[in-house]
C-alpha positions in Angstrom: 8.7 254.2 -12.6 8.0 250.9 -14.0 8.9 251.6 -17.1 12.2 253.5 -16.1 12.9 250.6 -13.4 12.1 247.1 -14.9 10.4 244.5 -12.4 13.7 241.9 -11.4 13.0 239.0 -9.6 14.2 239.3 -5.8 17.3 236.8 -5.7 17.1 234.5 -2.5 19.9 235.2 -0.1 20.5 232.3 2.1 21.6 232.5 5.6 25.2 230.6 6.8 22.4 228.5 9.2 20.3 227.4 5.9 23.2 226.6 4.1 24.7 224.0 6.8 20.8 222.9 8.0 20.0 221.9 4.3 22.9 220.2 2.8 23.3 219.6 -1.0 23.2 215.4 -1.5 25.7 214.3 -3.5 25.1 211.3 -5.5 28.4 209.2 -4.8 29.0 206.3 -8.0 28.0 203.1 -7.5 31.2 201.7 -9.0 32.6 203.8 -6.3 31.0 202.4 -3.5 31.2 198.4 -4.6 34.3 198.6 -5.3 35.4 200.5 -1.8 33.7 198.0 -0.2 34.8 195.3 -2.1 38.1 196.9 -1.1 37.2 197.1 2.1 35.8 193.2 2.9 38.9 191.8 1.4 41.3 193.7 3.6 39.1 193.3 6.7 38.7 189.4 6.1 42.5 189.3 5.7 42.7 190.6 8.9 39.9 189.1 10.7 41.4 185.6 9.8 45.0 186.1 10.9 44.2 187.3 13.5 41.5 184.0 14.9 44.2 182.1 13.3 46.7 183.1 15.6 44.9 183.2 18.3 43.4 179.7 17.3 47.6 178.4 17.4 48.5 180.5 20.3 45.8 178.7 22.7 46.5 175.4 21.4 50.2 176.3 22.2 49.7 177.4 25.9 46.7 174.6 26.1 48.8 171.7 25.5 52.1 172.9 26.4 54.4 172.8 23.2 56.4 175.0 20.9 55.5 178.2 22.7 57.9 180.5 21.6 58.0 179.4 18.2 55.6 180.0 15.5 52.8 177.9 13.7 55.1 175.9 12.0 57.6 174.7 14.4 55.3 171.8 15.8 52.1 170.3 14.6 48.7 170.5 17.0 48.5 166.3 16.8 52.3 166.6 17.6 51.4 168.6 20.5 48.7 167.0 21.9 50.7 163.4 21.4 53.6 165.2 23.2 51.3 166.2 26.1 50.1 163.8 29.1 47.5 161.6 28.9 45.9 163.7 32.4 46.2 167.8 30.8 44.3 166.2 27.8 41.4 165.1 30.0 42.2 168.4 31.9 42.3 170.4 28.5 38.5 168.7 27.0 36.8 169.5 30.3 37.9 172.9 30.0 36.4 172.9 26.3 33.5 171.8 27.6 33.1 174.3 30.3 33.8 176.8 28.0 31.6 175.7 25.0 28.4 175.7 27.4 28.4 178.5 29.4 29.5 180.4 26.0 26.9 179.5 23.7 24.4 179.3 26.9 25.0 183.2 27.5 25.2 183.6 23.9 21.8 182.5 23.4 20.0 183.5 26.4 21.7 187.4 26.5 22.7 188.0 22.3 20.6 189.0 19.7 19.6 186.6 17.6 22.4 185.0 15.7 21.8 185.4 11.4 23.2 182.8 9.6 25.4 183.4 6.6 23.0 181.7 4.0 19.8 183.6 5.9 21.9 186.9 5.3 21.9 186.1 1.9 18.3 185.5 1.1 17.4 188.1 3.0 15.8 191.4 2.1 18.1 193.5 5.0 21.0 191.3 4.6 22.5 192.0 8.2 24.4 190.8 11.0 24.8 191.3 14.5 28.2 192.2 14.9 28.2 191.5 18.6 26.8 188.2 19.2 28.0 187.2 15.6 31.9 187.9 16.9 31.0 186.4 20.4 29.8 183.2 18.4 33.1 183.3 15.8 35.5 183.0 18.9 33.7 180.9 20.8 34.2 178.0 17.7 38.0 179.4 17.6 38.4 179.0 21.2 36.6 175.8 21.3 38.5 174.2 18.1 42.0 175.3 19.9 41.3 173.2 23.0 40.0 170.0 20.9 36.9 170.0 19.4 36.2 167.8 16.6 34.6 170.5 14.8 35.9 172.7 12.2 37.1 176.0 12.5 36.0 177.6 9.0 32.7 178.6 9.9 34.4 181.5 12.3 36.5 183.5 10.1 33.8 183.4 7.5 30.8 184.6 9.8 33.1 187.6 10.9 33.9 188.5 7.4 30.1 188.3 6.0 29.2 190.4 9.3 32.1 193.1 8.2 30.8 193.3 4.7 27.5 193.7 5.5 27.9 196.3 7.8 30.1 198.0 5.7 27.3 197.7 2.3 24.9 199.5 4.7 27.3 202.6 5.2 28.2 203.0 1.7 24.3 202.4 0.5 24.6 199.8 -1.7 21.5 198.4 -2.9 20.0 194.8 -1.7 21.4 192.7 -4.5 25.0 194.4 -3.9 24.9 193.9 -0.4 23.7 190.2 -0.5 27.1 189.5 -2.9 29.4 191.2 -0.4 27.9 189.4 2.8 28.5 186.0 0.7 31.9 187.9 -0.9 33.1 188.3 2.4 32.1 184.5 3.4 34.7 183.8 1.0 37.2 185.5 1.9 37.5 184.6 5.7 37.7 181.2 4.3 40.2 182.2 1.7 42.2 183.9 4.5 42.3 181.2 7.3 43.2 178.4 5.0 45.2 180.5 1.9 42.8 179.2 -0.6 42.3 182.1 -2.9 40.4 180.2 -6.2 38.6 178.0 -3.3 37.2 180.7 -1.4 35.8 182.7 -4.7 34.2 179.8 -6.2 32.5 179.0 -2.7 31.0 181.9 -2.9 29.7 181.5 -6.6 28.8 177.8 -6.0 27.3 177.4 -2.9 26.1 180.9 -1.7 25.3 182.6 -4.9 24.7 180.1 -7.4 25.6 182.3 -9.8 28.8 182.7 -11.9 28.1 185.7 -13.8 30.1 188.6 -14.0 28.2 191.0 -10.8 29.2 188.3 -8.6 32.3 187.1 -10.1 34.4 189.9 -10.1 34.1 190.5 -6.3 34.4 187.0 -5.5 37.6 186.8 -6.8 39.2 190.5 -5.6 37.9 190.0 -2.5 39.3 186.4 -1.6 42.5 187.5 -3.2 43.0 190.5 -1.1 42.0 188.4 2.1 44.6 185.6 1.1 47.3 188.5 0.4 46.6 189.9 3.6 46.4 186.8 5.6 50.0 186.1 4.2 51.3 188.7 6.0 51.1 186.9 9.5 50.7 183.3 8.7 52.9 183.0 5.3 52.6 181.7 2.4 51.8 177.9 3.4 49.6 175.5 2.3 47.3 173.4 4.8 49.0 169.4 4.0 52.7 168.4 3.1 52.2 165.5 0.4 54.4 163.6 -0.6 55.0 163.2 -4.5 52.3 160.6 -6.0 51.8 159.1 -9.2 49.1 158.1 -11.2 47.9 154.5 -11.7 45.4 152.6 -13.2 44.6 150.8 -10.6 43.9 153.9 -8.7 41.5 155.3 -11.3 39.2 152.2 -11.9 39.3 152.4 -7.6 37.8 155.9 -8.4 35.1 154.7 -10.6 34.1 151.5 -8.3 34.3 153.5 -5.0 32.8 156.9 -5.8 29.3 156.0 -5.0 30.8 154.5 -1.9 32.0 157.5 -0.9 28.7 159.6 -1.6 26.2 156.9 0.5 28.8 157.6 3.5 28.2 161.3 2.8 25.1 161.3 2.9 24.6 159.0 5.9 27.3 161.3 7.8 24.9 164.8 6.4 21.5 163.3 8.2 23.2 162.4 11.6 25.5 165.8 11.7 21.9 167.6 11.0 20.1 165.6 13.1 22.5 166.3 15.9 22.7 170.2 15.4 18.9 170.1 15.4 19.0 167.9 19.4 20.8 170.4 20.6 19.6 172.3 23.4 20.0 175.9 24.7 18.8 176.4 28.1 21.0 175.0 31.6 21.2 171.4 29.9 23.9 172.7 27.5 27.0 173.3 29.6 25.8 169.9 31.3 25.8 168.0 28.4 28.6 169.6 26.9 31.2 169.4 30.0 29.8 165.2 29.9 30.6 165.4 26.2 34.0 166.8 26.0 35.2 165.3 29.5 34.8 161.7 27.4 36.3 163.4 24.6 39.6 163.6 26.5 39.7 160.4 28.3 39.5 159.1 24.5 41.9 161.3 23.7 44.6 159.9 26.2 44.7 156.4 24.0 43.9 158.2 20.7 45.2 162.0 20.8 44.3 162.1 16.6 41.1 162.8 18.0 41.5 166.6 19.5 40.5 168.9 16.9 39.1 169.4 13.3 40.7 166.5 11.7 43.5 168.1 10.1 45.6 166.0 12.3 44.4 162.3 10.7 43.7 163.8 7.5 47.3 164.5 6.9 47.9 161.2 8.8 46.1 159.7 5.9 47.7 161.9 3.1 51.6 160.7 3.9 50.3 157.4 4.2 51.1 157.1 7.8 48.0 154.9 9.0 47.3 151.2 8.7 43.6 150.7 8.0 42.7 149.4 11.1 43.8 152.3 13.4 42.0 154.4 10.0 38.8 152.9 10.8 39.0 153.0 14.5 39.7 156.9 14.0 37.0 157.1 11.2 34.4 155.8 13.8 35.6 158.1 16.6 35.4 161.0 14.5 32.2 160.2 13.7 30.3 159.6 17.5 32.4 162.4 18.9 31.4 164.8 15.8 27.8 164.1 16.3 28.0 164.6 20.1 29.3 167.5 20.0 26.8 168.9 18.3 23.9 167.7 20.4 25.6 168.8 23.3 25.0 172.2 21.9 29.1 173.2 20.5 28.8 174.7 16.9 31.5 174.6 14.4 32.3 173.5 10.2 31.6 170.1 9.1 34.3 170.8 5.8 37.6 169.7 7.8 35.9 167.3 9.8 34.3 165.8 6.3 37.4 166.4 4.5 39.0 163.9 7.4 36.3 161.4 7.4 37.1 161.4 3.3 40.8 160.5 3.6 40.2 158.0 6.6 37.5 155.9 4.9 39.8 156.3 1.6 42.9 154.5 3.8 40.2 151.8 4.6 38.9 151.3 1.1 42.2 151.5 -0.6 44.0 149.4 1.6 41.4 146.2 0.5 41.6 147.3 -2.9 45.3 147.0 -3.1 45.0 143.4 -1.7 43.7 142.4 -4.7 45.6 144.8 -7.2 48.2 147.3 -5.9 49.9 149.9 -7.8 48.6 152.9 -5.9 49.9 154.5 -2.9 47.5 155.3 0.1 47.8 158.7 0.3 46.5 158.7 -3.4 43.6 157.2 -2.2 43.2 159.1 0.5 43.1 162.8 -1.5 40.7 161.0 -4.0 38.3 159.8 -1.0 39.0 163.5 0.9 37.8 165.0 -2.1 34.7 163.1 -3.1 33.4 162.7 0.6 33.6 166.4 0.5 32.3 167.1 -2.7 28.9 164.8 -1.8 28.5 165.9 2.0 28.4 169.7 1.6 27.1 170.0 -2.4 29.5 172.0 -3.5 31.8 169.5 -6.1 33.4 172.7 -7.9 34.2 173.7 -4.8 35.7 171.2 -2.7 37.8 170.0 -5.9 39.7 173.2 -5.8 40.2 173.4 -2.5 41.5 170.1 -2.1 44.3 170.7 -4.8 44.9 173.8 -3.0 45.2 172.5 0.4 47.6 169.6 -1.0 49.3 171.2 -4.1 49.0 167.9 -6.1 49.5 167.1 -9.3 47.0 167.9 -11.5 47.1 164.5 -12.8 45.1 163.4 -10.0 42.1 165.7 -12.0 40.7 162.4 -13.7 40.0 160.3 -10.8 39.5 162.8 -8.6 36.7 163.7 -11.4 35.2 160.5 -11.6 35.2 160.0 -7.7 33.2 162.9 -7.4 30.8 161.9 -9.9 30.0 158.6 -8.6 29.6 160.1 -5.2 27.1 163.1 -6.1 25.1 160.6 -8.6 24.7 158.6 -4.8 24.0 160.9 -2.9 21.1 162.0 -4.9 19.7 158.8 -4.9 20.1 158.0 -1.0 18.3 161.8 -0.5 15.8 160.1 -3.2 15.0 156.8 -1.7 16.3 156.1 1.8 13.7 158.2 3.7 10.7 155.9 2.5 13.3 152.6 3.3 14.2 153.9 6.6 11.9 156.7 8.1 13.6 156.2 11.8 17.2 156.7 10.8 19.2 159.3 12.9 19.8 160.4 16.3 16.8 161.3 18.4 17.2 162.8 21.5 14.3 163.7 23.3 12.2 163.7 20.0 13.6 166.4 18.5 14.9 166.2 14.6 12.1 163.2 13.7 11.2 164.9 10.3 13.7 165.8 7.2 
């Protein structure tokens, strides 16, 4: 029979239920899944910063009582908060207060832990926490719209770098993929909020990544692209300062050379109190104290200076149309300065890159304005985008950066490059040497509130 019937092997039938309880894995591509989720980040991050921009404009609208029913552009926030009584600005602060204390305080004491950006980066499970990293994002947006003095970058980007990282997990991308898409999407909040396409890629490539090379560039770039494009939609296509037209002078360039390092030693200075600050702050029942004390003063400063409210777009583009004499620029460039730092050690979070770019262009007004008693020729607005710039450049490392995002916030001349260049230079080469020497000259420099932030 064996011979007549030759032995077959006994072909497996599978059941319907083995089929669907043992899947076949499909290996998706991995150009496939980068680029959907480089896809992905940009569109989100488009979104995501719209949408905190409008809400950002809307509250300061309804806060301070101007230009409701018209949109972003019809009235500027200093405009608004001049226009508004001296009373709903102390009214407004306290608010800001109230709300910056009992916000971070719940934050902290019912979140998860919050991830920073740069530890998402480094690390090996680059996540995080959507929750408490939204809660955190609006609280700054909410915060900045009723008049703190600290930036509102840091939101958009910590919502975007949350998105992306989330969405690297779904799609399985590897550790080194999803570490560029956290800092990819980084980028492009920033890029979306402020419409600075170039400035938000090269952030990320600069000062997140360090890296220029082609796995990190391409994304960078899409990704900020796509967010700017998006952003568009609902905010249009504007940039962040009207400058007037501005010519070059010699004068204004050997100013750029003399006052660089100038710029860079106030950078520096302004870095160690900012961290100090932050690192004073406290998170248990003394934060909403503190911070109601904090912004209550804010506002009764504000009802003989209302520049002060906000990130420091409103003096910065005071600076850049000229319209400050230097002493009212210094008076402003102090305030900024105290009310900054408070705010920090009273426990509110927020950027230091509008607040530095302000501090730039003030001090530039300053500077300029003695310079040109001696040899004029250059208008102080020039000075003031040279300062911005190199202030910038030294007090957040990132000189590639901040030049491009300064000629993309202003839209001047290119001519501007070469001092702008040398400015730059002479405030990095100071910077290093103040982080090089002045902790040995002066070990007790800095704010120090109940001991805390002694050491570098």
């Amino acid at each position: 029979m064996a011979a007549i019937f030759p032995f077959r092997p006994r072909r497996r039938v599978m059941s319907v239920k083995s089929i669907t309880s043992n899947p076949v894995r499909r290996e998706h591509s991995p150009f496939a899944a980068v680029a959907a989720v480089t896809l992905l980040t940009g569109i989100g991050a488009g979104l995501g910063g719209m949408l905190l921009a409008l809400l950002l404009h809307g509250i300061q609208h309804v806060a301070y009582g101007y230009s409701v029913t018209h949109a972003i552009s019809a009235e500027s926030f200093l405009q608004g908060v001049t226009g508004a009584a001296p009373g709903r600005r102390v009214l407004v602060l306290a608010i800001c207060g109230l709300v910056a204390g009992l916000g971070w305080w719940a934050l902290y004491r019912f979140g998860r832990p919050l991830v920073s950006i740069r530890e998402a980066v480094k690390s090996d499970d680059p996540q995080m926490p959507l929750a408490s990293t939204t809660a955190h994002a609006l609280l700054q947006i909410v915060t900045v719209a009723l008049g703190s003095p600290l930036g509102r970058e840091v939101a958009p980007r910590e919502i975007s770098s949350a998105l992306a990282g989330w969405l690297s997990r779904r799609a399985g991308l590897s550790v080194a993929q999803s570490r560029i898409m956290v800092a990819c999407g980084a980028g492009a909040g920033l890029a979306a909020v402020y419409n600075v396409p170039l400035g938000g890629a090269v952030f990320v490539l600069e000062v997140l990544l360090g890296t220029f090379g082609w796995p990190a560039l391409v994304p960078a770039i899409v990704t900020s692209s796509i967010a700017a494009l998006v952003a568009q939609a609902g905010l249009g296509n504007e940039h962040q300062y009207l400058v007037p037209s501005m010519t070059l002078s010699a004068s204004l360039v050997v100013w750029s050379v003399v006052c660089g390092p100038l710029f860079g030693a106030a950078a520096w200075g302004f870095t160690e109190l900012m961290k100090r600050s932050r690192a004073a702050a406290p998170k248990d029942w003394r934060l909403p104290v503190l911070s109601l004390l904090n912004f209550a003063i804010i506002g009764v400063l504000a009802m003989h200076f209302p520049q002060l409210p906000g990130n420091g777009k409103g003096p910065a583009g005071l600076a850049f149309d000229g319209g400050l004499t230097i002493g009212l620029a210094a008076m402003l460039l102090v305030l900024k300065i105290v009310i900054t730092a408070s705010s920090l050690r009273a426990g509110a979070e927020g950027g230091l890159l509008t607040p530095g770019l302000a501090n730039g262009a003030l001090l530039a007004i300053v500077l300029g304005g003695v310079w040109s008693l001696f040899w004029p020729g250059a208008s102080s607005g020039a000075f003031a985008v040279v300062g911005a710039t190199a202030f910038l450049a030294a007090s957040m490392q990132m000189p590639i950066t901040a030049v491009v995002l300064v000629f993309e916030f202003t839209r001047v001349s290119q001519d501007f490059l070469i001092p702008v260049l040398l400015a730059v230079g002479g405030a990095l080469l100071a910077f290093q040497a103040c982080t090089k020497w002045a902790p040995a000259l002066q070990p007790g420099f800095g704010l120090n509130w109940g001991g805390v932030g002694k050491a570098r």
